[in-house]
TINUVEX-251794 format. One record per residue (C-alpha): residue number from 1; x, y, z; residue in three letters. Coordinates in steps of 0.25 Angstrom, whole numbers. Example, Ala and Ser with C-alpha at 12.3 -4.5 7.8 and 13.67 -1.06 7.14 Angstrom:
<nodes>
NODE   nr      x      y      z  rest
NODE    1     49    -18     31   ALA
NODE    2     55     -4     29   SER
</nodes>
This chain:
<nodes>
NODE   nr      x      y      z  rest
NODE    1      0      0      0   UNK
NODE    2      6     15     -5   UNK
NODE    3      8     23     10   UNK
NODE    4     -3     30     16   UNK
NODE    5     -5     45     10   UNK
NODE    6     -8     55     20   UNK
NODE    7    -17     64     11   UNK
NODE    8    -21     78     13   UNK
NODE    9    -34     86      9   UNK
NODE   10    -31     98     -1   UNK
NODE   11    -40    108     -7   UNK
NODE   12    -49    101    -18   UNK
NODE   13    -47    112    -28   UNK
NODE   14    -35    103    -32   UNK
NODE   15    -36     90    -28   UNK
NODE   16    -24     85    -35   UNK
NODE   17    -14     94    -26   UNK
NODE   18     -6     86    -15   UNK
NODE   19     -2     93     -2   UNK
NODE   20     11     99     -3   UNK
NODE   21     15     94     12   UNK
NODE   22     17     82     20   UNK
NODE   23     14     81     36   UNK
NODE   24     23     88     42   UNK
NODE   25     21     78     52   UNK
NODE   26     27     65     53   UNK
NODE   27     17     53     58   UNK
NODE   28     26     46     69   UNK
NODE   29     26     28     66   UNK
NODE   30     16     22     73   UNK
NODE   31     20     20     89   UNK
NODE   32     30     31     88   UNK
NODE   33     31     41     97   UNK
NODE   34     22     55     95   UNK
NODE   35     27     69     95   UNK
NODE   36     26     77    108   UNK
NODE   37     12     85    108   UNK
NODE   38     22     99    109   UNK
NODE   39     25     96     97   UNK
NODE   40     26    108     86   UNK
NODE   41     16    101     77   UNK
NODE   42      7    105     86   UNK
NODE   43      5    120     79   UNK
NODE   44      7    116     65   UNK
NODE   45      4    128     54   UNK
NODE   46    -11    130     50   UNK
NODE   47    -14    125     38   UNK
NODE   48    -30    126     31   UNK
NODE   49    -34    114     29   UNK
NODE   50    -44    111     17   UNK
NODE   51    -57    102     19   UNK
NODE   52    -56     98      4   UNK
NODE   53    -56     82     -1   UNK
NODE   54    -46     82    -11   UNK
NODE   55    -33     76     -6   UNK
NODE   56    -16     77     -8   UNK
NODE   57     -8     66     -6   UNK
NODE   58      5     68      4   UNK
NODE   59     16     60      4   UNK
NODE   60     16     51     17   UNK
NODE   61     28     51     27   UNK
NODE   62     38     38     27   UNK
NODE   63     32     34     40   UNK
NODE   64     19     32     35   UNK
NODE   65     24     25     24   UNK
NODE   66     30     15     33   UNK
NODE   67     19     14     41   UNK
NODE   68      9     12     30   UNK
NODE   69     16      7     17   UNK
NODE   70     31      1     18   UNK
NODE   71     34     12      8   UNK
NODE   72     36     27     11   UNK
NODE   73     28     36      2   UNK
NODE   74     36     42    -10   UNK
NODE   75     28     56    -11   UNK
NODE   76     15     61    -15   UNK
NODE   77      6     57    -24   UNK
NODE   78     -7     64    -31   UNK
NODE   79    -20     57    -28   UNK
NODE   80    -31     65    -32   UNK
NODE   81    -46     65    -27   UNK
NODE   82    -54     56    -33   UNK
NODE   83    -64     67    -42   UNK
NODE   84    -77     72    -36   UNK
NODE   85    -89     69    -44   UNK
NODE   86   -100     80    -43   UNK
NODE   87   -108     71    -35   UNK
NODE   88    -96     68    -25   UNK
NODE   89   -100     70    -11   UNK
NODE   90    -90     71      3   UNK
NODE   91    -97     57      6   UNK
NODE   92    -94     52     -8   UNK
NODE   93    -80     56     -6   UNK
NODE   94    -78     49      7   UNK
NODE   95    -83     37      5   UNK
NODE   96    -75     36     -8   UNK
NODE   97    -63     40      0   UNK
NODE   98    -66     31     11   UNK
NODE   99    -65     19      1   UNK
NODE  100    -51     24     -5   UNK
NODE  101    -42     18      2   UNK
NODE  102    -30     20     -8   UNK
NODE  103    -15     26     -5   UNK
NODE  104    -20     41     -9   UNK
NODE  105    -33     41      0   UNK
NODE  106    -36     53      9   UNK
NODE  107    -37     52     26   UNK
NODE  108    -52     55     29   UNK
NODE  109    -57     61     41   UNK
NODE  110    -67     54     50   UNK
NODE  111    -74     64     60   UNK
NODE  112    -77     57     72   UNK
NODE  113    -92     58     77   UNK
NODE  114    -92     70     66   UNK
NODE  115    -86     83     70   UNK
NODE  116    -91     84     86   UNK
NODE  117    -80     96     87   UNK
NODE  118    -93    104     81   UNK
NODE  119   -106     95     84   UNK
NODE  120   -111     84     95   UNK
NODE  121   -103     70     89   UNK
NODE  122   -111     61     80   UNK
NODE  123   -120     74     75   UNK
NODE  124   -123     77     62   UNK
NODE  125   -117     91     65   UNK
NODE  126   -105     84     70   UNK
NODE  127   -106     74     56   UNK
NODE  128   -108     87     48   UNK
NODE  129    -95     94     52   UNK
NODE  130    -89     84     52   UNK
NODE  131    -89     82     36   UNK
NODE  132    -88     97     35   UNK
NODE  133    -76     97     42   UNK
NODE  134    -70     87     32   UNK
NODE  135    -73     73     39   UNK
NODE  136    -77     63     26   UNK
NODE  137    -81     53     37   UNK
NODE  138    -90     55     52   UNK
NODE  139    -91     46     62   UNK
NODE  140   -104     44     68   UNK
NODE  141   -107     35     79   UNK
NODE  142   -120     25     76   UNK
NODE  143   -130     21     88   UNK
NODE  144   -144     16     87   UNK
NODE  145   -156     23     94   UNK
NODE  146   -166     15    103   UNK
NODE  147   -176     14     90   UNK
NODE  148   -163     11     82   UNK
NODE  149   -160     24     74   UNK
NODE  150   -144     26     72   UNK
NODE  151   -140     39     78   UNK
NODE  152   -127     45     80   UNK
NODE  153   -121     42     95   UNK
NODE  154   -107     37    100   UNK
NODE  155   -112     33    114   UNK
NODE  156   -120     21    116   UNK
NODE  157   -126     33    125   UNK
NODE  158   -131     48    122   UNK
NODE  159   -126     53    134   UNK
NODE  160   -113     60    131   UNK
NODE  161   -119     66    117   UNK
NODE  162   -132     69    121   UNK
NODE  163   -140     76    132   UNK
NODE  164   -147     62    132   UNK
NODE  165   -145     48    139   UNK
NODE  166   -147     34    136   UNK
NODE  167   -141     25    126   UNK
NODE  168   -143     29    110   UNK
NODE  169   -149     13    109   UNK
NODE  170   -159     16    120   UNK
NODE  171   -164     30    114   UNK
NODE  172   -175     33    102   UNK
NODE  173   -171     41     92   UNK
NODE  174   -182     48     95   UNK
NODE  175   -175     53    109   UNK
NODE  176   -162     54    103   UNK
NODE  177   -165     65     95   UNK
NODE  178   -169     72    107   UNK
NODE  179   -155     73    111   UNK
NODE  180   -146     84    108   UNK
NODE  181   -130     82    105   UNK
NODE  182   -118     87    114   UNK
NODE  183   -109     95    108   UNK
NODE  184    -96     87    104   UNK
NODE  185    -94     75    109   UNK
NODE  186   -102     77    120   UNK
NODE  187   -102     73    134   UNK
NODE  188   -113     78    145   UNK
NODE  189   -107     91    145   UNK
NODE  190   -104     94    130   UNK
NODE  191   -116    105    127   UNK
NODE  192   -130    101    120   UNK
NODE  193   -130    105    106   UNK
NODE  194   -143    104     96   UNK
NODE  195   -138     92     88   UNK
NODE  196   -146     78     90   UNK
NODE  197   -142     65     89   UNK
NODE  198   -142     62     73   UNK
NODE  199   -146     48     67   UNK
NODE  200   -137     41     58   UNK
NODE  201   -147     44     45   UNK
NODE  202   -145     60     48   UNK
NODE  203   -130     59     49   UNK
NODE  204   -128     48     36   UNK
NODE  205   -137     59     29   UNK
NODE  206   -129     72     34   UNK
NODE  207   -116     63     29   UNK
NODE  208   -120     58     14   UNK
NODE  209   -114     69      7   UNK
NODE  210   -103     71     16   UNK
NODE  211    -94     59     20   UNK
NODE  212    -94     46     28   UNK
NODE  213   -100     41     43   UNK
NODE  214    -92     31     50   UNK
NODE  215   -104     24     59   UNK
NODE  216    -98     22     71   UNK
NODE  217   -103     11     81   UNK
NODE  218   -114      9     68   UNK
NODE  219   -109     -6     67   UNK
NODE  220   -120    -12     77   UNK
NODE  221   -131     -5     71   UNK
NODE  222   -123     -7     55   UNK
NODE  223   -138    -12     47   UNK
NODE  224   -145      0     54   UNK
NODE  225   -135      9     53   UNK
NODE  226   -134      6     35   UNK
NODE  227   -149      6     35   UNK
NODE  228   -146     22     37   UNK
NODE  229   -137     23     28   UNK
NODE  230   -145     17     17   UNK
NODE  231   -156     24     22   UNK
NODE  232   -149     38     20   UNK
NODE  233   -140     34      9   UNK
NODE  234   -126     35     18   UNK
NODE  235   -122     20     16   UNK
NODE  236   -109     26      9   UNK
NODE  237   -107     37     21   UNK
NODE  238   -108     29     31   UNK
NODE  239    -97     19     37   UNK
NODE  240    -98      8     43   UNK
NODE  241    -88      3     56   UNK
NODE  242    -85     -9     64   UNK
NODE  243    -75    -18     70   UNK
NODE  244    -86    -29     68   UNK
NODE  245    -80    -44     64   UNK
NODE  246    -78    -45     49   UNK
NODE  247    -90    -53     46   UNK
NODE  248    -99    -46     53   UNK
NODE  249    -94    -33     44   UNK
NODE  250    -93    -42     31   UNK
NODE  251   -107    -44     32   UNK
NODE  252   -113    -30     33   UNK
NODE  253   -103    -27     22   UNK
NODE  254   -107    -37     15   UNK
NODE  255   -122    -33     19   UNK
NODE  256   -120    -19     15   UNK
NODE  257   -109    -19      4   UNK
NODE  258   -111     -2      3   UNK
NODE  259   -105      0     19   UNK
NODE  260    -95      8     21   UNK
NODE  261    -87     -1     32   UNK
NODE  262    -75      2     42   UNK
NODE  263    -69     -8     50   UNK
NODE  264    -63     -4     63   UNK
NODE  265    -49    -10     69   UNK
NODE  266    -42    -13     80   UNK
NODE  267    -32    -21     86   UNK
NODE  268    -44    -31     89   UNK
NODE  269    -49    -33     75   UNK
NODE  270    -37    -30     69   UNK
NODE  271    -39    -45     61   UNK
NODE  272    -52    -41     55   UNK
NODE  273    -44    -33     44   UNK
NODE  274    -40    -46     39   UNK
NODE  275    -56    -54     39   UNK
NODE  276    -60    -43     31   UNK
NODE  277    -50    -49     18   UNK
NODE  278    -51    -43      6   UNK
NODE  279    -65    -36      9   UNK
NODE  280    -60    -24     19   UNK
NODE  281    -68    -12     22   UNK
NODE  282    -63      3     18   UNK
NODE  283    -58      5     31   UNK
NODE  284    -54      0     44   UNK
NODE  285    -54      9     57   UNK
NODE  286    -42      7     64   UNK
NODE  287    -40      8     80   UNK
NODE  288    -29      6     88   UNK
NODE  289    -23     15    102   UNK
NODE  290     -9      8    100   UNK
NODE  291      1      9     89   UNK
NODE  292      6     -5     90   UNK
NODE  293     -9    -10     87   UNK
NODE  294    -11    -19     78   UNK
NODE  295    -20    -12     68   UNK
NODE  296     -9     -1     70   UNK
NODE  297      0     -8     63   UNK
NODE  298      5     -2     49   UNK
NODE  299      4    -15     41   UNK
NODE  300    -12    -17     46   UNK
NODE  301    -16     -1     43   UNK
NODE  302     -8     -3     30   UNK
NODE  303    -17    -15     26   UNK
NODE  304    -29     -8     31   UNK
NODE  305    -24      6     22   UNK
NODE  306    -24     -4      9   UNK
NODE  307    -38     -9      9   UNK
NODE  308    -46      4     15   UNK
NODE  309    -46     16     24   UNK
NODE  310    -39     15     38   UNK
NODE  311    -49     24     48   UNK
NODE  312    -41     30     61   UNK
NODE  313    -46     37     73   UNK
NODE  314    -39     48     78   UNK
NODE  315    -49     54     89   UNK
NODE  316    -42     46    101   UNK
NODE  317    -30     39    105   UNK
NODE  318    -33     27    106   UNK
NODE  319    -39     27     92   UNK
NODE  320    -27     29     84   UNK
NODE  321    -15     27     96   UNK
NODE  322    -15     41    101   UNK
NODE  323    -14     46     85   UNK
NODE  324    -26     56     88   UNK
NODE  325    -33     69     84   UNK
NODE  326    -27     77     94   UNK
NODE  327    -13     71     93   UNK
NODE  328    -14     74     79   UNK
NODE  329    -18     89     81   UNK
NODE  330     -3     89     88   UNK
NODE  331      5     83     77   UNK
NODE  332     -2     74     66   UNK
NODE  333      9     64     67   UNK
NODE  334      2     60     82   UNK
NODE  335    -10     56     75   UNK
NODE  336    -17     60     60   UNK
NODE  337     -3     59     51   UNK
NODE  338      0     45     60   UNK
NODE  339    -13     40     58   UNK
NODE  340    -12     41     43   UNK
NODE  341      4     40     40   UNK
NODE  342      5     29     49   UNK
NODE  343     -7     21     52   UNK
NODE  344    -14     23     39   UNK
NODE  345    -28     31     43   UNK
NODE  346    -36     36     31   UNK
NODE  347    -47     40     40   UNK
NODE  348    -44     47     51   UNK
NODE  349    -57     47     63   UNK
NODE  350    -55     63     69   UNK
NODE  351    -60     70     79   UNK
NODE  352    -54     82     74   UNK
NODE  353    -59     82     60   UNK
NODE  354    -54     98     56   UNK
NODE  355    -41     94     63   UNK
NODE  356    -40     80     53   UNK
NODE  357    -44     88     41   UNK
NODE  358    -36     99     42   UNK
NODE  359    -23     89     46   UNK
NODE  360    -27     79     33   UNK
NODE  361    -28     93     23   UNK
NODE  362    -16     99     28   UNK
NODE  363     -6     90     37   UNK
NODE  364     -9    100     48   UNK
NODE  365    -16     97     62   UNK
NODE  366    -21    104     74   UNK
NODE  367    -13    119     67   UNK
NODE  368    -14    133     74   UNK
NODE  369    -20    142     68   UNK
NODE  370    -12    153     62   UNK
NODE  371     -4    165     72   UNK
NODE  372    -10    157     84   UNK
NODE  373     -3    149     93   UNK
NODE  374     -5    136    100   UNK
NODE  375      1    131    113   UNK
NODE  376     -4    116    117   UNK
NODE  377     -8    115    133   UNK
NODE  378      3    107    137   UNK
NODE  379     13    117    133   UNK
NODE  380     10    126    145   UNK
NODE  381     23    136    148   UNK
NODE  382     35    129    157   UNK
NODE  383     39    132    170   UNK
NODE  384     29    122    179   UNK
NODE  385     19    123    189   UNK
NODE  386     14    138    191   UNK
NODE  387     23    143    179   UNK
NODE  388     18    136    166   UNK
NODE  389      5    129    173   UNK
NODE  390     -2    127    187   UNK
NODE  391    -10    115    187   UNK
NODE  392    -17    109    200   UNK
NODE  393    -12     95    202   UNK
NODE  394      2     88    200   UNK
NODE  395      5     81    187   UNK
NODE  396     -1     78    174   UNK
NODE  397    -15     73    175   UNK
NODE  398    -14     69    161   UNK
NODE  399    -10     58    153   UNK
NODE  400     -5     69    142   UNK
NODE  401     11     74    141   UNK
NODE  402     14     82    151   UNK
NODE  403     26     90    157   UNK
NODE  404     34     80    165   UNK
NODE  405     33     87    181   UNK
NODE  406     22     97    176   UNK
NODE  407      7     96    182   UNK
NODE  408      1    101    170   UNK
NODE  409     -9     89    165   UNK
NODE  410     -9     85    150   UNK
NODE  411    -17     77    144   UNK
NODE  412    -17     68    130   UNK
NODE  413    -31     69    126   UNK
NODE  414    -31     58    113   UNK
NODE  415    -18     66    108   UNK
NODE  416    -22     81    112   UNK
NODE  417    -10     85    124   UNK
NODE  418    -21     93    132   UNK
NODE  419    -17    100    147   UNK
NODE  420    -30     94    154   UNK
NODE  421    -35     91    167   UNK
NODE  422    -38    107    168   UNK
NODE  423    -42    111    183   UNK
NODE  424    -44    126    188   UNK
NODE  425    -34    136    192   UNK
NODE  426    -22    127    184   UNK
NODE  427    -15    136    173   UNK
NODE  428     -6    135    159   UNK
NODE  429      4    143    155   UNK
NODE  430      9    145    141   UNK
NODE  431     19    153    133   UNK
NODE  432     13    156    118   UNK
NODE  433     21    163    107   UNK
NODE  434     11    173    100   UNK
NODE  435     15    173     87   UNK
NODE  436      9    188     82   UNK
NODE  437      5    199     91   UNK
NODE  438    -12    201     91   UNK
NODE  439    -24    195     97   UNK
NODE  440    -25    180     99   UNK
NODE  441    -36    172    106   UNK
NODE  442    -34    161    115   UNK
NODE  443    -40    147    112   UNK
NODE  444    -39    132    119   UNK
NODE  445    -41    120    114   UNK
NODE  446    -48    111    124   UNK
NODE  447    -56    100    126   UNK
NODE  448    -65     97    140   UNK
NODE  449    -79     90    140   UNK
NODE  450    -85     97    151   UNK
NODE  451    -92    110    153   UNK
NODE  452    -90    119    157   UNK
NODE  453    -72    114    153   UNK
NODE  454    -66    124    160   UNK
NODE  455    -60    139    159   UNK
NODE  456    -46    147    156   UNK
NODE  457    -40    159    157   UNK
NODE  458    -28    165    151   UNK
NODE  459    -18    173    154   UNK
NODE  460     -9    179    144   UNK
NODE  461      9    182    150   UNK
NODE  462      2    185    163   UNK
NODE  463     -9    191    162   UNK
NODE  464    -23    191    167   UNK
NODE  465    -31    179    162   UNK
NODE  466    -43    182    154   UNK
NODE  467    -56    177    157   UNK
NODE  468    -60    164    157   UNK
NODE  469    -62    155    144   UNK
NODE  470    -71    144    146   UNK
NODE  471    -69    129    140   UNK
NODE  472    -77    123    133   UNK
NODE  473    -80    109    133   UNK
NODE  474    -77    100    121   UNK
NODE  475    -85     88    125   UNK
NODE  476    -71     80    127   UNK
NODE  477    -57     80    135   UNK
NODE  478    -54     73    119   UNK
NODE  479    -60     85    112   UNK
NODE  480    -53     98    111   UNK
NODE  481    -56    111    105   UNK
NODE  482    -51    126    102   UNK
NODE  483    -58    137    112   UNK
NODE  484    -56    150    110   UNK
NODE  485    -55    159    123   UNK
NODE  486    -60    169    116   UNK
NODE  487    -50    178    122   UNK
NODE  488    -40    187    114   UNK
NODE  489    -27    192    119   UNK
NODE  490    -18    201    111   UNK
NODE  491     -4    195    112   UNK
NODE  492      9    199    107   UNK
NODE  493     18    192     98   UNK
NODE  494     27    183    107   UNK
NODE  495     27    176    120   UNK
NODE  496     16    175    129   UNK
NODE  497     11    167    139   UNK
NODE  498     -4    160    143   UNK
NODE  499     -9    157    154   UNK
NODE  500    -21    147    153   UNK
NODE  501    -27    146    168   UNK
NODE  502    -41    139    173   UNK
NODE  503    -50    145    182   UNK
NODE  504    -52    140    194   UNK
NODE  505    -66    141    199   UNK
NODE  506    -69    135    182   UNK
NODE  507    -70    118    180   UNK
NODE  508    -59    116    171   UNK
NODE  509    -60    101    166   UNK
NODE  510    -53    105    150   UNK
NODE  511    -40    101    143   UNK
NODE  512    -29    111    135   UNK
NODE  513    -25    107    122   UNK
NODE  514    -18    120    119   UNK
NODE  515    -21    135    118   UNK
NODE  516    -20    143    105   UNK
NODE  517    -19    158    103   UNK
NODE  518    -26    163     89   UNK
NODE  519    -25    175     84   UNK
NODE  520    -36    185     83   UNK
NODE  521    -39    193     70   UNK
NODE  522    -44    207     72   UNK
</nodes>
């Protein structure tokens, strides 16, 4: 098999033209050691990325050529776009490029539980931006109501996305349509939105025209769940997914030779790749937490790679050993770029789908904006306990890279190095470099399920702080977000020093992934 192309999206105007770069990162060999989360690739030039289809075909470093082929790749070569027809759709594209499986295919993006960082998880809101923020495929979680109507719900339970109770299989639809969504992904103190709980036929319909479903937990309730997609006309949208002994999958195939099938891995099934002979599926999900698993190893994933797609995960560590979202937002050599160069993925499962786009359109992941300057948590200013930081107990309450003798507590939050365990009255110190004199504002990114999260003040080289900024919740310690303070503070070029304090008389339960000074234009 020819080495594994990493290929990038360029603008569809000239489909023919091929990135002039290659990552500047360099994807580590599986089981080797990561770079440090200080790393400068943290703050990367910005780069626009496109949202076109078209694709450019980049040369692949010598290591993922050793990983995936035997043979290091010679250089870049032209593939073209297949050609659009005029009755071409994003759906038609996917599922044609879902069923390519050649040297020169693209990487696609997979939205997990659609885009939640803008609607309630497994809405059609979530499903819609999603597509519009370049996803070809959603995944959507598959349960069946009391009276045996498929809706959309994770949990055997609509208690965490839900102002309900009770379990989905107990509930009519009737009184599930009652319930409103929680913003996100939930939980008993995410905020109620106007969004209800959608049926599968509504989301297959709000997806015909505009990419794939992966039918998550659908494989139970499988005859049901293709009786809605006959019914609405979806059977090409929607995908099917199980890790289901091979006969029992040969037999709804064979029952249903028009379904889009997805067999999942892991080092417990390894073996079914082989029952399936010379009648594979498109594409095989593929789980491991270790880098010495079994289906790790390059000679399974480059035998998986020459028959169809290789979909990975990359929303938790355990997915994808530690090879995340978040660690690829740090340097895409800790997860995106190893997750294709090495182990092969051409479908990558996101919960950072802007973040994945922009990274497979331009190389580049998790940039600062341009004249504003980033600073990560952890790298508060030296000097100790009551110099660069106060914090209220001994030691690092974390499991995340902290400073050796230093009470600061760091966390590793599925690859995002976050200062957590925030308490009242403990303090940061940082020294930024401002690179133009003029008005910035201040914003943190963040992530804490509760509300209210907790609140901050800042101080600027010794100043008075400035009124308090409240968190707000994300809906997850996992799920991290920008907020702006919505406070400007006209600094000079040069040197200055933050003071990040939490009030006392506040509940402070939020992590730190870094603060960010932007500039403000007049």
């Amino acid at each position: 098999m020819p080495p594994l192309t990493i290929l990038r999206r360029v603008d569809k105007s000239h489909p023919g033209s091929t990135s002039p770069t290659s990552d500047s990162n360099t994807s580590p060999t599986p089981g080797s050691t990561a770079t440090t989360p200080n790393s400068a690739s943290r703050t990367p030039s910005r780069t626009t990325p496109t949202r076109s289809r078209s694709l450019a075909l980049l040369a692949t470093s010598t290591v993922c050529a050793t990983a995936l082929a035997a043979t290091p790749a010679t250089g870049a070569t032209e593939r073209r776009a297949p050609t659009d027809t005029p009755a071409d759709t994003p759906a038609d594209r996917a599922h044609r490029d879902f069923l390519d499986h050649g040297p020169g295919i693209a990487v696609m993006t997979a939205a997990h539980r659609g885009q939640w960082r803008k609607a309630p998880e497994n809405s059609l809101a979530a499903l819609r931006a999603a597509f519009a923020d370049g996803a070809e495929i959603v995944e959507a979680d598959v349960r069946l109501t009391k009276d045996g109507v498929p809706v959309l719900m994770h949990d055997a339970t609509v208690d965490r996305t839900t102002d309900g109770t009770g379990r989905v299989a107990d509930l009519s639809y009737a009184h599930l349509r009652t319930l409103r969504l929680r913003a996100g992904l939930g939980g008993r103190q995410a905020a109620l939105t106007g969004h209800r709980v959608p049926t599968l036929a509504e989301a297959m319909r709000a997806a015909r025209t505009s990419g794939l479903v992966n039918l998550d937990q659908a494989w139970k309730d499988r005859e049901a769940v293709w009786r809605v997609l006959t019914e609405t006309g979806t059977v090409r949208n929607g995908l099917f997914k199980s890790a289901a002994p091979v006969p029992e999958v040969r037999a709804f195939r064979t029952r249903h030779p028009d379904a889009l099938y997805m067999h999942l891995v892991d080092d417990t099934n390894a073996a079914s790749v082989t029952e399936f002979g010379t009648d594979r599926p498109p594409a095989f999900e593929v789980v491991f937490d270790d880098v010495g698993d079994a289906v790790a190893d390059a000679a399974f994933l480059r035998g998986l790679r020459s028959t169809g797609r290789v979909w990975i995960n990359s929303m938790r560590d355990a997915l994808a050993a530690r090879y995340t979202d978040e660690a690829s937002l740090i340097a895409p050599a800790r997860g995106w770029a190893t997750l294709i160069g090495v182990y092969g993925a051409s479908v990558l499962q996101t919960d950072n789908v802007e973040a994945l786009e922009s990274y497979l359109a331009t190389g580049v992941a998790g940039a600062v904006p341009s004249g504003a300057v980033r600073v990560q948590a952890e790298d508060y200013a030296p000097g100790g306990e009551g110099v660069g930081y106060h914090d209220v107990d001994a030691g690092n309450r974390g499991d995340g890279p902290g400073r050796s003798g230093e009470g600061v507590d760091v966390c590793d939050l599925d690859g995002a190095v976050a200062v957590c365990w925030m308490r009242g009255s403990e303090w940061l110190a940082y020294e930024v470099d401002v690179p133009q004199s003029g008005r910035y504002t201040l914003k943190a990114r963040v992530s804490s399920p509760y509300t209210p999260a907790g609140t901050y003040r800042v101080a600027v080289d010794g100043g008075t702080p400035g009124a308090p900024v409240a968190v707000t919740s994300t809906t997850s310690h996992q799920a991290f977000a920008l907020q702006d303070s919505r406070q400007t503070r006209e600094l000079t070029k040069g040197r200055h020093t933050l003071r990040l304090s939490l009030d006392t008389a506040a509940y402070q339960n939020w992590n730190l992934d870094h603060l960010q000074l932007e500039p403000v234009g007049d």
